[in-house]
N, C-alpha and C positions, 0 to 999 in steps of 0.2 A: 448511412448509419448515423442514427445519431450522435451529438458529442454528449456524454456523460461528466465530460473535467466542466461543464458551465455549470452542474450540480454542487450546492453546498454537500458537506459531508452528510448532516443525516438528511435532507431529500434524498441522496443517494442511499444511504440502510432505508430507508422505506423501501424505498423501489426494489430494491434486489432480496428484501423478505417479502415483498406484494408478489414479484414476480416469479422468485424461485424457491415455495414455500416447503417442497421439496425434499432442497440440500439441506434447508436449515429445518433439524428437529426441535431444537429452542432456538431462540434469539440468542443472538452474541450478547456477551453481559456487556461490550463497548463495542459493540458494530463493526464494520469496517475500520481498522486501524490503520487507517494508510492516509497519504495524499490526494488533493484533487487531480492529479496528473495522472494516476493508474487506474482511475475511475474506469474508464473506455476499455482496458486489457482485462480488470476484473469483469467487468460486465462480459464481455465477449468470452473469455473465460466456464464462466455460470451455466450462460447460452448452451456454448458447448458440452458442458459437463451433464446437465438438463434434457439434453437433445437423447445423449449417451444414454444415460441412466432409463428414459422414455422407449428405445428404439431394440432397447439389449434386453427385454426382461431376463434371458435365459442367463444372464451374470448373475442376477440373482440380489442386486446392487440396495434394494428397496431400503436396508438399514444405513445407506450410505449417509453422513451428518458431518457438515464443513463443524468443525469446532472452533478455530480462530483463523481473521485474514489480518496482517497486520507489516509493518516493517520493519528489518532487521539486519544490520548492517547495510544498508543502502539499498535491497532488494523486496518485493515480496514475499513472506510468508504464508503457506498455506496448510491447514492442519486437519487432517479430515481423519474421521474414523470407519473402518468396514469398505474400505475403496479397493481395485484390484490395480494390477498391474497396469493397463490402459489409464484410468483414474489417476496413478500415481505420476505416469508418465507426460499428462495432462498437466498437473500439477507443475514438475518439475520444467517443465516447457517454460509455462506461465511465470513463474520463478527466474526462469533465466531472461525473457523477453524484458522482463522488468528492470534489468541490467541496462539498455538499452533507449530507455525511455525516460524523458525528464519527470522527477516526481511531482514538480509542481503544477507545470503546464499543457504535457505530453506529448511534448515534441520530441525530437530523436532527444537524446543525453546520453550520457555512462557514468561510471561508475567514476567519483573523486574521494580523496581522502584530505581533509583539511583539519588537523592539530586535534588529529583522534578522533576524525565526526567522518562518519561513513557515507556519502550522498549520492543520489543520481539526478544528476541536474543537466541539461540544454546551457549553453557559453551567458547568454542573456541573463538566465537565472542564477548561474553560478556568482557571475561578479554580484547581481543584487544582493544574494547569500553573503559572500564576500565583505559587501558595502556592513551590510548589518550587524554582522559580528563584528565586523572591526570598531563600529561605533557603539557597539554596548558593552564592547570590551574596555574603550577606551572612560567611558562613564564607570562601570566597575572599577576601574585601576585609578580615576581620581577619586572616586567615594573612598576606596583603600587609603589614599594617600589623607585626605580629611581626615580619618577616623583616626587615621595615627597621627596627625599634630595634635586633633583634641585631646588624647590620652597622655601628651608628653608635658 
């Protein structure tokens, strides 16, 4: 299988409206909402859902339309309209897999909560994550502290 996370983000909306023109009745007004690390589970995902929609016509699926993919609270979202039970099931799957998976890289990860920020990261990426917030916090909180001696 190919890896899909060595994809920039819109290489990756090309290919998955090239390839599965399908699911998508319009174009997403902001494509893929997500990280390069869920690239590989979306695609495979599609694949699947593609396959479905091709192999069942008796569901009846043809008005089926992904409407948005994106992230939310640390997971995948997925929002499709005219899907059946199987489809949703599909969905939901993919949703929880996403749990599971590092957002950025896509390696194994879960699910963290860091001072209200919801993420799924691999241990590697988490501390990187980590490293960067703490140092743009810490430039925030001296810009803070300048701004108020200037004004006193």
């Amino acid at each position: 299988m190919k890896d899909y996370t060595k994809l920039d983000t819109e290489e990756f909306n090309e290919l998955i409206f090239k390839e599965f023109p399908e699911l998508f009745k319009e174009k997403l007004e902001y494509g893929c909402e997500c990280s390069k690390g869920w690239q590989n589970l979306i695609y495979t995902f599609l694949h699947h859902l593609q396959w479905y929609v091709k192999n069942y016509p008796e569901m009846k699926l043809e008005n089926l339309g992904i409407v948005q993919i994106k992230e939310k609270y640390s997971l995948i979202r997925i929002y499709i309209n005219n899907g059946n039970d199987a489809v949703y099931q599909m969905v939901h799957l993919t949703e929880e897999l996403s749990g599971f998976i590092c957002e950025k890289c896509g390696q194994k990860g879960h699910n963290r909560v860091y001072d209200n920020w919801y993420i799924t990261l691999c241990e590697p990426c988490y501390k990187q994550w980590i490293k960067k917030r703490e140092e743009s916090f810490s430039k925030w909180y001296l810009m803070k502290y300048k701004i108020r001696r200037w004004f006193k």
